[in-house]
N, CA, C and O atoms as a GROMACS GRO file, in nm:
protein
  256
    1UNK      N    1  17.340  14.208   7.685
    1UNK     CA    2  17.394  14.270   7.804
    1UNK      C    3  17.279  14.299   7.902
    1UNK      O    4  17.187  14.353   7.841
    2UNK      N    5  17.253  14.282   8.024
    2UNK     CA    6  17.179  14.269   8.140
    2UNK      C    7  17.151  14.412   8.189
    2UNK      O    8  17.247  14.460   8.249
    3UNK      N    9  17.032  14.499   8.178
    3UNK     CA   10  17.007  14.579   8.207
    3UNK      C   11  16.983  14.584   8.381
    3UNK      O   12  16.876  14.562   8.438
    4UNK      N   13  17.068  14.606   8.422
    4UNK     CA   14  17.105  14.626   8.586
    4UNK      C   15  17.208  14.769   8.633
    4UNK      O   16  17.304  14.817   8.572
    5UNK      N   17  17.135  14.819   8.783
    5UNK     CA   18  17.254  14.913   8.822
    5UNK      C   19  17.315  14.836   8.893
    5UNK      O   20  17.287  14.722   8.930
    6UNK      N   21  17.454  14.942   8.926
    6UNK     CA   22  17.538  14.869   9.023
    6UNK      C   23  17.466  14.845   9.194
    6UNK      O   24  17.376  14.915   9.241
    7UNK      N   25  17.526  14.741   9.256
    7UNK     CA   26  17.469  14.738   9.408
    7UNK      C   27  17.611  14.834   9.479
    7UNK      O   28  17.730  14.829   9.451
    8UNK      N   29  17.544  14.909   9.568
    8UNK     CA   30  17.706  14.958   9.644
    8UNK      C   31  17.767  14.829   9.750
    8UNK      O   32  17.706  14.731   9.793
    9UNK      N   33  17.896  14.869   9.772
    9UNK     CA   34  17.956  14.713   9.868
    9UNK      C   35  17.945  14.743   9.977
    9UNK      O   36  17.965  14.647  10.052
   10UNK      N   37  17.913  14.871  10.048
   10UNK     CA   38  17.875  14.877  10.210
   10UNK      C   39  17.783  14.941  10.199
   10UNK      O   40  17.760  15.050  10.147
   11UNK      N   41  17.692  14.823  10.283
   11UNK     CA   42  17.582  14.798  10.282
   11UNK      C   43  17.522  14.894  10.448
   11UNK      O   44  17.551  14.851  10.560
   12UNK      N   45  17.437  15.025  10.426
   12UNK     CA   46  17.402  15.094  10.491
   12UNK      C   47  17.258  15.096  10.560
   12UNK      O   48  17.160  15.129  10.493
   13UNK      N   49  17.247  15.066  10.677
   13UNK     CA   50  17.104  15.037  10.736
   13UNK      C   51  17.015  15.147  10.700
   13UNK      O   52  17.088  15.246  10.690
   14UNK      N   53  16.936  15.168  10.684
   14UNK     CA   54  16.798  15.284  10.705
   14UNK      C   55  16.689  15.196  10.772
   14UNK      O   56  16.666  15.077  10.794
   15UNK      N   57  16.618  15.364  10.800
   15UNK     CA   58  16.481  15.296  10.853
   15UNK      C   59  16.372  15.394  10.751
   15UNK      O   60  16.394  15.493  10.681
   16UNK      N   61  16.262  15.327  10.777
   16UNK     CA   62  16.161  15.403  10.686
   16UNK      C   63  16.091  15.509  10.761
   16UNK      O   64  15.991  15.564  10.714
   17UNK      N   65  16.142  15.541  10.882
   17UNK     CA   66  16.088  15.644  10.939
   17UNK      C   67  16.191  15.796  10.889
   17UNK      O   68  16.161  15.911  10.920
   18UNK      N   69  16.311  15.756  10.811
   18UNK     CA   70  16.407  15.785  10.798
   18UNK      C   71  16.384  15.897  10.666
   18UNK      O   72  16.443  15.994  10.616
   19UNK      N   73  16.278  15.829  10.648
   19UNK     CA   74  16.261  15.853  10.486
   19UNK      C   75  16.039  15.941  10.421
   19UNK      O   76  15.990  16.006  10.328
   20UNK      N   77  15.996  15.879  10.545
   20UNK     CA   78  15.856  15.890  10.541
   20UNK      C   79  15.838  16.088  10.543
   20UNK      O   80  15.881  16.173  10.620
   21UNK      N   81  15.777  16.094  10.452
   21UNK     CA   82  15.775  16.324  10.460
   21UNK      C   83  15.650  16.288  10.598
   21UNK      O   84  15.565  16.205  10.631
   22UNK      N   85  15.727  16.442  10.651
   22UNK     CA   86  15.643  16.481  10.734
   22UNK      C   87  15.459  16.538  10.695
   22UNK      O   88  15.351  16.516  10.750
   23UNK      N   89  15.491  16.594  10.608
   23UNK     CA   90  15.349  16.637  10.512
   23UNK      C   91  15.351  16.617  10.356
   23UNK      O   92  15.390  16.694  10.268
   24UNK      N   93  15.305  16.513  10.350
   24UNK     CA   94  15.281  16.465  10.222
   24UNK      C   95  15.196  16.524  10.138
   24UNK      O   96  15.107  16.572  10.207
   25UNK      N   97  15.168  16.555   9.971
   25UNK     CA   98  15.090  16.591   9.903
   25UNK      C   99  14.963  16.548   9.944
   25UNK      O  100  14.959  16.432   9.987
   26UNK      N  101  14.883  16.595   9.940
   26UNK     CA  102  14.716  16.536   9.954
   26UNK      C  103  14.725  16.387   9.837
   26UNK      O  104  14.664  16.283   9.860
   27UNK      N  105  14.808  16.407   9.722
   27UNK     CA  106  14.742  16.306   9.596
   27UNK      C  107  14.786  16.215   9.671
   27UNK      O  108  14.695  16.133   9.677
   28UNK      N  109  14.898  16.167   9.750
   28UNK     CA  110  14.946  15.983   9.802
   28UNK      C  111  14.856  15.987   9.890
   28UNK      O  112  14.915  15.950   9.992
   29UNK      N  113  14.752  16.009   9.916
   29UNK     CA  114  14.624  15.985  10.029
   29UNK      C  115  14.582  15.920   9.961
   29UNK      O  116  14.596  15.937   9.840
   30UNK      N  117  14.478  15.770  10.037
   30UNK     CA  118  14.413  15.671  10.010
   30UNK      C  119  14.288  15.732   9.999
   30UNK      O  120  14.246  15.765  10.110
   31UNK      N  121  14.204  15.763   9.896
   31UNK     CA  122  14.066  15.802   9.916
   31UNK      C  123  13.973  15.716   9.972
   31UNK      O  124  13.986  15.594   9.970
   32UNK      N  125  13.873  15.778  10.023
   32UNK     CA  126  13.773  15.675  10.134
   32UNK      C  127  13.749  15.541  10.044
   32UNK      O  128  13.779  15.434  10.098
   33UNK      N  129  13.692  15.538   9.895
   33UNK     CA  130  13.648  15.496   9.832
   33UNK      C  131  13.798  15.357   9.804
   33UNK      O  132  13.799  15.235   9.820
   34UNK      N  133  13.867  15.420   9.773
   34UNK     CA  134  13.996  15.324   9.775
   34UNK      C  135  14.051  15.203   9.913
   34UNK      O  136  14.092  15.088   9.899
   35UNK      N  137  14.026  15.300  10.064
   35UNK     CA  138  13.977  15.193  10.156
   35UNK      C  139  13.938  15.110  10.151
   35UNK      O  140  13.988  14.999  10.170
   36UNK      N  141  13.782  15.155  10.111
   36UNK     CA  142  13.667  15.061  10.120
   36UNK      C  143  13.712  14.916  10.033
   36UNK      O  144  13.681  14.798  10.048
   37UNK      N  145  13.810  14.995   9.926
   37UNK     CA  146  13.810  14.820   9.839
   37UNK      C  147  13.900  14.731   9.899
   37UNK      O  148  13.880  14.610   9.910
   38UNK      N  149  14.000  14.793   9.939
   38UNK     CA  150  14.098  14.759  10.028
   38UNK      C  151  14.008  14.682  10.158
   38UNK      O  152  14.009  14.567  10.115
   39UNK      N  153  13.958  14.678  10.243
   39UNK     CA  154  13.886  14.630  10.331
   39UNK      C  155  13.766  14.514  10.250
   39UNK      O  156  13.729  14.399  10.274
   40UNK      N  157  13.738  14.605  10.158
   40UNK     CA  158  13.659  14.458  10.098
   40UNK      C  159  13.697  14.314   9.976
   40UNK      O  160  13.639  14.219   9.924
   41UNK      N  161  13.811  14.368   9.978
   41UNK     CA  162  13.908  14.272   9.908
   41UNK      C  163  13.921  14.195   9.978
   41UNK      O  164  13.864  14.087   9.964
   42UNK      N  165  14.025  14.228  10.109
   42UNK     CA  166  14.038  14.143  10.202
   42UNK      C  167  13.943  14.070  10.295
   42UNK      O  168  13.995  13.978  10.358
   43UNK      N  169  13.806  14.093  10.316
   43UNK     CA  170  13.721  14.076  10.332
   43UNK      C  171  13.691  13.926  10.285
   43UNK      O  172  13.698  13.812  10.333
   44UNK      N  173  13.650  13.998  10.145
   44UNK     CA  174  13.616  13.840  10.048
   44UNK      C  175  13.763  13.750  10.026
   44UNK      O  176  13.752  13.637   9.979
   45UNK      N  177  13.849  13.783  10.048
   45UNK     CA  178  13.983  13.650  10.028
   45UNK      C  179  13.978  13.617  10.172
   45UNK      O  180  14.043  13.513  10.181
   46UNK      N  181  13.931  13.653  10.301
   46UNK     CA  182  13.935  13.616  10.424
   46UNK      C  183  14.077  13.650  10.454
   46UNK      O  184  14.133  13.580  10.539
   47UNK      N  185  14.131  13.726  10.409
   47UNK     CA  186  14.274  13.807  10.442
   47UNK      C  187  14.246  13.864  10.599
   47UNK      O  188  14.131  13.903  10.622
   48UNK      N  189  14.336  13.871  10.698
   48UNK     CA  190  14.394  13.956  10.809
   48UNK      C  191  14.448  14.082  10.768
   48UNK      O  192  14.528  14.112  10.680
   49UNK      N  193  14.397  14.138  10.839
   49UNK     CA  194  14.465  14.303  10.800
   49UNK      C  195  14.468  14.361  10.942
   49UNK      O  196  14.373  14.402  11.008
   50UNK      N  197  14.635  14.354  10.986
   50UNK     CA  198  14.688  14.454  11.110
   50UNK      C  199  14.569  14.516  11.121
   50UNK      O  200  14.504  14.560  11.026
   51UNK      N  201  14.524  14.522  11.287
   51UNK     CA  202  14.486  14.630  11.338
   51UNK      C  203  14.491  14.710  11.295
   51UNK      O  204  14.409  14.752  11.213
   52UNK      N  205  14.629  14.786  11.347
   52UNK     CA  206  14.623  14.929  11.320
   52UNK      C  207  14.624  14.990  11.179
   52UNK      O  208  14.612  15.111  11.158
   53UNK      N  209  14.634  14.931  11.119
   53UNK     CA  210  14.592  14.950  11.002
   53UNK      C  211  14.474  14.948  10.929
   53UNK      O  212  14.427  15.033  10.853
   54UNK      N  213  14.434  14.841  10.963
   54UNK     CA  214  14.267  14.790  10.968
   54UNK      C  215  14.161  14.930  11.005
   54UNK      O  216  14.064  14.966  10.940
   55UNK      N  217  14.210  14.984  11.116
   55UNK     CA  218  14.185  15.087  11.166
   55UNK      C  219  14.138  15.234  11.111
   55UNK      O  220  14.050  15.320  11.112
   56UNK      N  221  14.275  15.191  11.059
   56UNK     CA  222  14.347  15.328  10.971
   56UNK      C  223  14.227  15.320  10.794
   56UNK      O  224  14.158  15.404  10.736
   57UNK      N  225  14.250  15.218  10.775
   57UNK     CA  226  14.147  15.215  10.646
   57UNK      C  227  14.001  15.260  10.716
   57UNK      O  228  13.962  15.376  10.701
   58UNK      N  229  13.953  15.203  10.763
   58UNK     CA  230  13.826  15.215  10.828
   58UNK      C  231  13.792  15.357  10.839
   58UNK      O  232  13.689  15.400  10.789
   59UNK      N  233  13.890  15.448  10.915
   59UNK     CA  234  13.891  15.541  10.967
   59UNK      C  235  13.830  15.622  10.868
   59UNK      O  236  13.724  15.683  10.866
   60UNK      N  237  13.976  15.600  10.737
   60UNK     CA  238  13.959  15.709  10.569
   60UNK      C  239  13.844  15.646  10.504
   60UNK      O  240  13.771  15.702  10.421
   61UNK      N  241  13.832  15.528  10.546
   61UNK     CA  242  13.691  15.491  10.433
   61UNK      C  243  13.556  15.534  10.512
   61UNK      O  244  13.443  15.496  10.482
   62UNK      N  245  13.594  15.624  10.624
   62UNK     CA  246  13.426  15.701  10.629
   62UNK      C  247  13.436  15.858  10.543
   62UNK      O  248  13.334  15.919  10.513
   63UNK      N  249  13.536  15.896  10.519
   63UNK     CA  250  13.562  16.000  10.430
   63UNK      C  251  13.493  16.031  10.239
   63UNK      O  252  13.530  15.946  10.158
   64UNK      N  253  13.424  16.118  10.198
   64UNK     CA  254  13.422  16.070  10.118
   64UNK      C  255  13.491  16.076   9.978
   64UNK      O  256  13.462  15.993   9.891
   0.00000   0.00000   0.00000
């Protein structure tokens, strides 16, 4: 027997702004150090990484 839940049949839009906490625990924070690999991962695979995001790592990876 197939370990699955049910899907519901009307199917309800969200958005993820819908859903994102306004103040999150400190622990789901990216530590600087966690950035940095993140940026240097992508780095060495020659990956693109959004701007603003790009940004955003950069920013926390001067943190320490």
């Amino acid at each position: 027997m197939p370990n699955i839940g049910e899907s519901p049949k009307d199917v309800r839009e969200s958005f993820l702004s819908q859903i994102l906490e306004v103040n999150p625990h400190p622990k789901y924070y990216l530590s600087g150090q966690a950035c940095r690999g993140i940026l240097n991962r992508a780095n060495a695979r020659g990956k693109q990484i959004p701007d603003l995001l790009r940004q955003a790592l950069e920013q926390q990876a001067q943190n320490p």
